[in-house]
PyMOL Python script that loads the backbone (N, CA, C, O; Angstrom):
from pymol import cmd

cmd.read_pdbstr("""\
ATOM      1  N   UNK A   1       0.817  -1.191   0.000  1.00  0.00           N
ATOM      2  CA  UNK A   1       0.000   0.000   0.000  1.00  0.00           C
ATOM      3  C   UNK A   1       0.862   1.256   0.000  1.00  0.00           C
ATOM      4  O   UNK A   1       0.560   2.234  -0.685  1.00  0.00           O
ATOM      5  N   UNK A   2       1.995   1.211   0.820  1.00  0.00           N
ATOM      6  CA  UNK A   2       2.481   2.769   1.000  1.00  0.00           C
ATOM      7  C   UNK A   2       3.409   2.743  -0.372  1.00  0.00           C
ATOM      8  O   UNK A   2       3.494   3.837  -0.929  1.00  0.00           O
ATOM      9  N   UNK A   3       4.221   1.481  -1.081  1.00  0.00           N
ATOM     10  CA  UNK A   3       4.450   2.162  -2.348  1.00  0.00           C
ATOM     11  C   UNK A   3       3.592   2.611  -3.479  1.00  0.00           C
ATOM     12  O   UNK A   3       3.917   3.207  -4.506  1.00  0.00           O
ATOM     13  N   UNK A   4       2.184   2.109  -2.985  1.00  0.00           N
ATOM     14  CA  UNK A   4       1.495   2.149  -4.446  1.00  0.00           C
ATOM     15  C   UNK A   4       1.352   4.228  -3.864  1.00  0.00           C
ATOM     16  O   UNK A   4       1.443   5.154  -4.669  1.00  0.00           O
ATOM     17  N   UNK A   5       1.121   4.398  -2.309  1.00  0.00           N
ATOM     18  CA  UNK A   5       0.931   5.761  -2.465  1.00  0.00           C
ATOM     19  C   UNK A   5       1.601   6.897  -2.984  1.00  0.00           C
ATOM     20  O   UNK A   5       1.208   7.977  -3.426  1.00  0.00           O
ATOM     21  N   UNK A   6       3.024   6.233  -2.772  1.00  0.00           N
ATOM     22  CA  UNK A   6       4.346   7.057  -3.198  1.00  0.00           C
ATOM     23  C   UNK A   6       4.401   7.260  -4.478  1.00  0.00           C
ATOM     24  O   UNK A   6       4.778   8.315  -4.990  1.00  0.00           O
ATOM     25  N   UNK A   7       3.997   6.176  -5.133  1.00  0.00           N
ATOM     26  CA  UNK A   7       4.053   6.326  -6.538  1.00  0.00           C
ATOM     27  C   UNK A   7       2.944   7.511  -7.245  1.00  0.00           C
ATOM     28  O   UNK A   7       3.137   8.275  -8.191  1.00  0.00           O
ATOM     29  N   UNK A   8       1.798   7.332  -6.426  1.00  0.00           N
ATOM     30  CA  UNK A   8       0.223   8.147  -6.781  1.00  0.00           C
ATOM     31  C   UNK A   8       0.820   9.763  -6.656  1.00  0.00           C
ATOM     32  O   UNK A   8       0.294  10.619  -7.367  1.00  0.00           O
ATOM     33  N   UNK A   9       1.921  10.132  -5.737  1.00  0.00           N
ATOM     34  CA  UNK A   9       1.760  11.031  -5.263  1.00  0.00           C
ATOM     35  C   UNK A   9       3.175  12.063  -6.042  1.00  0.00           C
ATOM     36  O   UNK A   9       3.492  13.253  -6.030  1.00  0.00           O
ATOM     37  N   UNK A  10       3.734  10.740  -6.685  1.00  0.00           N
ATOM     38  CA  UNK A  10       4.819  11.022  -7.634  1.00  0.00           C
ATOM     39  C   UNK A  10       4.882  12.255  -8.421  1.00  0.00           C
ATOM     40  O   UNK A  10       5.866  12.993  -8.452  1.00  0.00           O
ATOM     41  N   UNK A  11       3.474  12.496  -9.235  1.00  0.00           N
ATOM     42  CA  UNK A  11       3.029  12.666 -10.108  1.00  0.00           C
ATOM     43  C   UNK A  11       1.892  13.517 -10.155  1.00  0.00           C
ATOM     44  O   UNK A  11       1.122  13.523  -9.194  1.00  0.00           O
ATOM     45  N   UNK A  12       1.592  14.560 -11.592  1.00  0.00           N
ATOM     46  CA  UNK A  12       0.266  15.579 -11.056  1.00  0.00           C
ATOM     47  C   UNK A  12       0.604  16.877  -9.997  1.00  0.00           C
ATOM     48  O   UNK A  12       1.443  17.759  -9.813  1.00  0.00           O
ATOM     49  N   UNK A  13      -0.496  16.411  -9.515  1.00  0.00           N
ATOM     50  CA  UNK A  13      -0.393  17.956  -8.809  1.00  0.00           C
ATOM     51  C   UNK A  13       0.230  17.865  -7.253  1.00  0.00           C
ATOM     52  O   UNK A  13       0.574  18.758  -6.479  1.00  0.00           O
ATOM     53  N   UNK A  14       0.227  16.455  -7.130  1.00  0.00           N
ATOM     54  CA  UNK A  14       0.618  15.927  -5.691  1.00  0.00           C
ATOM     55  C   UNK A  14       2.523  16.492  -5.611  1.00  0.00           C
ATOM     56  O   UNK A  14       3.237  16.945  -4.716  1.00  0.00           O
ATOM     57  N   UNK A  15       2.687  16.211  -6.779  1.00  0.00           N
ATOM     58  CA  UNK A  15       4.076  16.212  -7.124  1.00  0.00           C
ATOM     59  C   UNK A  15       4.777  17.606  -7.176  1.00  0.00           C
ATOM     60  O   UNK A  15       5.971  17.864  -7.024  1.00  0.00           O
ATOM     61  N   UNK A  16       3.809  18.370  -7.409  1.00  0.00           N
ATOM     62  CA  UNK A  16       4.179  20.059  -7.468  1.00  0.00           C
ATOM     63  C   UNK A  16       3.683  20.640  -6.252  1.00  0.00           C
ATOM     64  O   UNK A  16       4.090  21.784  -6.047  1.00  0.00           O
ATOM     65  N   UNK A  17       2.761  20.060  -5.225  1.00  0.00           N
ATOM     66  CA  UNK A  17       2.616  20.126  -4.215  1.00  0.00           C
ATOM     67  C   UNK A  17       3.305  19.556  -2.874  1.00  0.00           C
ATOM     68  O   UNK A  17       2.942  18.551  -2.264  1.00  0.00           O
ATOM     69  N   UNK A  18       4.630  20.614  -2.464  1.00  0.00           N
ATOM     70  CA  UNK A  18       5.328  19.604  -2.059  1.00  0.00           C
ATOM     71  C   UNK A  18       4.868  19.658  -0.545  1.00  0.00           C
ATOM     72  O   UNK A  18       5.150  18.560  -0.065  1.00  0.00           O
ATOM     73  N   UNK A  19       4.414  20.284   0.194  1.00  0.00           N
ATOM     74  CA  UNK A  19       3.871  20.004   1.562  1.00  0.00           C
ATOM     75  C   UNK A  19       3.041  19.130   1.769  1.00  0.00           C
ATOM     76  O   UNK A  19       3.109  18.420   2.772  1.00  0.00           O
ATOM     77  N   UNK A  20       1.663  18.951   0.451  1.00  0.00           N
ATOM     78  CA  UNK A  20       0.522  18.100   0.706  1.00  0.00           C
ATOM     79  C   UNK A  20       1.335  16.679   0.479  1.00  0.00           C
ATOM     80  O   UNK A  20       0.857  15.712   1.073  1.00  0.00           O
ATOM     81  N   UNK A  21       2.210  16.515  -0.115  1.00  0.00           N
ATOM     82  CA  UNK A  21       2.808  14.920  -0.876  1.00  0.00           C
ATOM     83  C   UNK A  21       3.457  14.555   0.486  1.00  0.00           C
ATOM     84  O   UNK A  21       3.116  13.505   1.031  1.00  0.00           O
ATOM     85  N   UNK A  22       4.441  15.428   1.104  1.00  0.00           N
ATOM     86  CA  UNK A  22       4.700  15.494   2.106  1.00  0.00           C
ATOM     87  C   UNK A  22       4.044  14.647   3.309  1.00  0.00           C
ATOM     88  O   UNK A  22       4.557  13.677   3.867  1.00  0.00           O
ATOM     89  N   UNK A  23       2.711  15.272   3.598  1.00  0.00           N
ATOM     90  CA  UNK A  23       1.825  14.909   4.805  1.00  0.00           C
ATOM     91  C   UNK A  23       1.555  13.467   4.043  1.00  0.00           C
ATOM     92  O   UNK A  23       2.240  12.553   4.504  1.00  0.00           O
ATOM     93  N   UNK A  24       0.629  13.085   2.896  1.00  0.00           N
ATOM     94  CA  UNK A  24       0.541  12.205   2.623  1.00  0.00           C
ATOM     95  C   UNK A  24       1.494  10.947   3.168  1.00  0.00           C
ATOM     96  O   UNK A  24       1.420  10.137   4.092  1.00  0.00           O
ATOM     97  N   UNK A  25       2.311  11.195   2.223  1.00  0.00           N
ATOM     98  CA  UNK A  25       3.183   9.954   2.533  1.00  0.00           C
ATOM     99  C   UNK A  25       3.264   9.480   4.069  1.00  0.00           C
ATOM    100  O   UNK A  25       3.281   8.311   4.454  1.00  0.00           O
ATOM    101  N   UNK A  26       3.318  10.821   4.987  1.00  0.00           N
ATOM    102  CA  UNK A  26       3.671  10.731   5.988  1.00  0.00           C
ATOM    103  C   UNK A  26       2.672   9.651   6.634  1.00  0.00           C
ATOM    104  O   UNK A  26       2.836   8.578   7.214  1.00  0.00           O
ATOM    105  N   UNK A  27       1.637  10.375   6.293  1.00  0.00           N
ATOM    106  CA  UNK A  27       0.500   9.738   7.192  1.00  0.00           C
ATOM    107  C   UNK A  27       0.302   8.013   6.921  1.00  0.00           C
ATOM    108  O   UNK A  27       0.256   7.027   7.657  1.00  0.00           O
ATOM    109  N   UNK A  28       0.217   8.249   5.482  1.00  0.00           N
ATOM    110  CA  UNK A  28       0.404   6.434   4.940  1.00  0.00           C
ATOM    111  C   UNK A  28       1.515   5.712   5.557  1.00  0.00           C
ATOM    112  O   UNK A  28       1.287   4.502   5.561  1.00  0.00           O
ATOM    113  N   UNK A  29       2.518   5.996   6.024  1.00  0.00           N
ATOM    114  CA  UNK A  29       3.766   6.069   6.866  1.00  0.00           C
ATOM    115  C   UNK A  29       3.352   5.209   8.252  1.00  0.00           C
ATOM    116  O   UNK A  29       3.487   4.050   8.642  1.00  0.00           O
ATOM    117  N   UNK A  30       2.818   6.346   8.721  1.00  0.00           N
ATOM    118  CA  UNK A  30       1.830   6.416  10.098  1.00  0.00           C
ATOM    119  C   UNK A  30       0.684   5.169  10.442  1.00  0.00           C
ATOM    120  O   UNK A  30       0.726   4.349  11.359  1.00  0.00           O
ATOM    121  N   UNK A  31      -0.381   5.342   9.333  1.00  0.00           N
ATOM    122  CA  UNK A  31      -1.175   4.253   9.532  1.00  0.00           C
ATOM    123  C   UNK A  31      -0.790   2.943   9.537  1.00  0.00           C
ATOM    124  O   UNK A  31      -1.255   2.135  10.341  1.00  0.00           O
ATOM    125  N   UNK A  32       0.217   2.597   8.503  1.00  0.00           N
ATOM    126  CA  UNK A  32       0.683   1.093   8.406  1.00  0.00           C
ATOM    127  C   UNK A  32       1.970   0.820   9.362  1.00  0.00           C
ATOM    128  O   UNK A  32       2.726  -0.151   9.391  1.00  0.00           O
ATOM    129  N   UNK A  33       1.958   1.875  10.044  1.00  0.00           N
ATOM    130  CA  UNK A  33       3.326   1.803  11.350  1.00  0.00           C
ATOM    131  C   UNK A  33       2.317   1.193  12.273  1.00  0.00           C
ATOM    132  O   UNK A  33       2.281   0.025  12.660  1.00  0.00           O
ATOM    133  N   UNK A  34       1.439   2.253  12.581  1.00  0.00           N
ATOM    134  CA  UNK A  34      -0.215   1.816  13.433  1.00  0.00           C
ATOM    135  C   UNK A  34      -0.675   0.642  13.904  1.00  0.00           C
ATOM    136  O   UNK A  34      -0.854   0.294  15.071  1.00  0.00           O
ATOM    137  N   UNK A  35      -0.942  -0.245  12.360  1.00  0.00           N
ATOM    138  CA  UNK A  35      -1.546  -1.485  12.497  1.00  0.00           C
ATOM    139  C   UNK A  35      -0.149  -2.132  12.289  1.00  0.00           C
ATOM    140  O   UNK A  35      -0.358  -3.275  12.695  1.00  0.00           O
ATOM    141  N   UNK A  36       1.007  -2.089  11.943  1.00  0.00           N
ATOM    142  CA  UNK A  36       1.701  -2.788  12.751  1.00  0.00           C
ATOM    143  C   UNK A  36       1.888  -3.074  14.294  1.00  0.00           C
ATOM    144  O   UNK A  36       1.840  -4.251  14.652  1.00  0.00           O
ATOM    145  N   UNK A  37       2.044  -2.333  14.997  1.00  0.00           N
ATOM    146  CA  UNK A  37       2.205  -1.975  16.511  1.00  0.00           C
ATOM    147  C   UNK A  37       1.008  -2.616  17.116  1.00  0.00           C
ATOM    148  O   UNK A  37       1.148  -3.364  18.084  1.00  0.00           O
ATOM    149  N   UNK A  38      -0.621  -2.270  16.402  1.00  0.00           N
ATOM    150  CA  UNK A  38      -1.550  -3.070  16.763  1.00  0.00           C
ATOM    151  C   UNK A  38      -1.125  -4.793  17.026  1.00  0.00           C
ATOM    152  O   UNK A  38      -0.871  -5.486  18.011  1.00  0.00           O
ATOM    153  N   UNK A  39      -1.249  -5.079  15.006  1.00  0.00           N
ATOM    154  CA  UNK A  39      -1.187  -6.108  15.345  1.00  0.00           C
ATOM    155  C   UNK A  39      -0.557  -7.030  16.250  1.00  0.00           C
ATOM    156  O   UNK A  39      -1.284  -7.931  16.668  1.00  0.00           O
ATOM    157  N   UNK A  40       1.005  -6.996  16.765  1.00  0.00           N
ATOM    158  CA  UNK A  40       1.895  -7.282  17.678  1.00  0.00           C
ATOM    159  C   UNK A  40       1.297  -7.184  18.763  1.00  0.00           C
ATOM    160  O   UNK A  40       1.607  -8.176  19.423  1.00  0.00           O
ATOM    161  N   UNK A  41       0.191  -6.153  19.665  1.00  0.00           N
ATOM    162  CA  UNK A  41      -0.249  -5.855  20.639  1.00  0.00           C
ATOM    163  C   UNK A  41      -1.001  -6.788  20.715  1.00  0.00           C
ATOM    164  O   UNK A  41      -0.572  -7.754  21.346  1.00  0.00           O
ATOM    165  N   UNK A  42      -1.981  -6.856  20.298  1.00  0.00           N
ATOM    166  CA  UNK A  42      -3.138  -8.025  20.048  1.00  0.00           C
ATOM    167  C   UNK A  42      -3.027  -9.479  20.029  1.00  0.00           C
ATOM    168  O   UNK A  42      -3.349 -10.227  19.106  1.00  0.00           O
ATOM    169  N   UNK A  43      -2.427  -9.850  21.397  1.00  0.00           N
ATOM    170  CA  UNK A  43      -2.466 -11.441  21.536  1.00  0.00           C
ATOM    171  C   UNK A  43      -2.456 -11.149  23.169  1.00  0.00           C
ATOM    172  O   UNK A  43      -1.956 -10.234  23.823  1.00  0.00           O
ATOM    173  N   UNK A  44      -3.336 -12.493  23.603  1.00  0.00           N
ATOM    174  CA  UNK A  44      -3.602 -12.928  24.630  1.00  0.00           C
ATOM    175  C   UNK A  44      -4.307 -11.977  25.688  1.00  0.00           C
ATOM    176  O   UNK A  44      -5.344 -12.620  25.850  1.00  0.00           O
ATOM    177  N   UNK A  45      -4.370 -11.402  26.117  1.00  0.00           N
ATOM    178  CA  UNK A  45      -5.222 -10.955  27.102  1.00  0.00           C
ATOM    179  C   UNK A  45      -5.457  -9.383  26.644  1.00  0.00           C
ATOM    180  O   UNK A  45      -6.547  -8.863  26.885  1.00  0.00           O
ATOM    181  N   UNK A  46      -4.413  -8.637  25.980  1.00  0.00           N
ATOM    182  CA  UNK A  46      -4.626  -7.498  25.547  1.00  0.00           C
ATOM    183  C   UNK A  46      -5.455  -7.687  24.835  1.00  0.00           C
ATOM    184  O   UNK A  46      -6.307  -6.860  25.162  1.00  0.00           O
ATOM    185  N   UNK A  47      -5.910  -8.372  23.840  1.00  0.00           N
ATOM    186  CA  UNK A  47      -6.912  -8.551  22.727  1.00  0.00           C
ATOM    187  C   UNK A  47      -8.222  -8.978  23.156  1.00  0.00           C
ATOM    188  O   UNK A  47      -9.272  -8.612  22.630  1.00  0.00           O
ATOM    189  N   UNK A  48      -8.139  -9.596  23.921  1.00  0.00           N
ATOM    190  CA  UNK A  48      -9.399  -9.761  24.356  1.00  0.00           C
ATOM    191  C   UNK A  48     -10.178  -8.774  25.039  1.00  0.00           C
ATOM    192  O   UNK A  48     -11.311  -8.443  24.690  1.00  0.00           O
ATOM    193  N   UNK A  49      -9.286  -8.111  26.436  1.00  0.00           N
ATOM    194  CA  UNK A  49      -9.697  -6.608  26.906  1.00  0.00           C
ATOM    195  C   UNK A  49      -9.872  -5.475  25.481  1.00  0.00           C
ATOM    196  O   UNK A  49      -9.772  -4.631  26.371  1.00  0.00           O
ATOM    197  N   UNK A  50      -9.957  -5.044  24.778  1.00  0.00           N
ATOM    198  CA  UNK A  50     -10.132  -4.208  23.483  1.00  0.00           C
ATOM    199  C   UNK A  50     -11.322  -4.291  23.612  1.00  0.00           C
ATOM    200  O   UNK A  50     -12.069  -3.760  22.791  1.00  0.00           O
TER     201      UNK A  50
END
""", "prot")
cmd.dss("prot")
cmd.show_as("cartoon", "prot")
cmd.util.cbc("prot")
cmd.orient("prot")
């Protein structure tokens, strides 16, 4: 997912926009850092308390 975003953001207006391409990436960055850290969290008793 985060290369297909990098690539989206390559290009167009994302690309001449360099603050918004910026946050982007970042955030796509962010979310799949996210549900990494989730997933790892999520065994045995932590997961069940959720």
């Amino acid at each position: 997912m985060t290369p297909a975003i990098y690539q989206a953001t390559a290009t167009g207006s994302f690309a001449k926009d360099f603050g918004l391409r910026d946050q982007i990436q970042r955030a796509t960055v962010s979310v799949m850092s996210n549900f990494a850290e989730g997933f790892s969290e999520a065994s045995g008793q932590n997961f069940i308390s959720s």
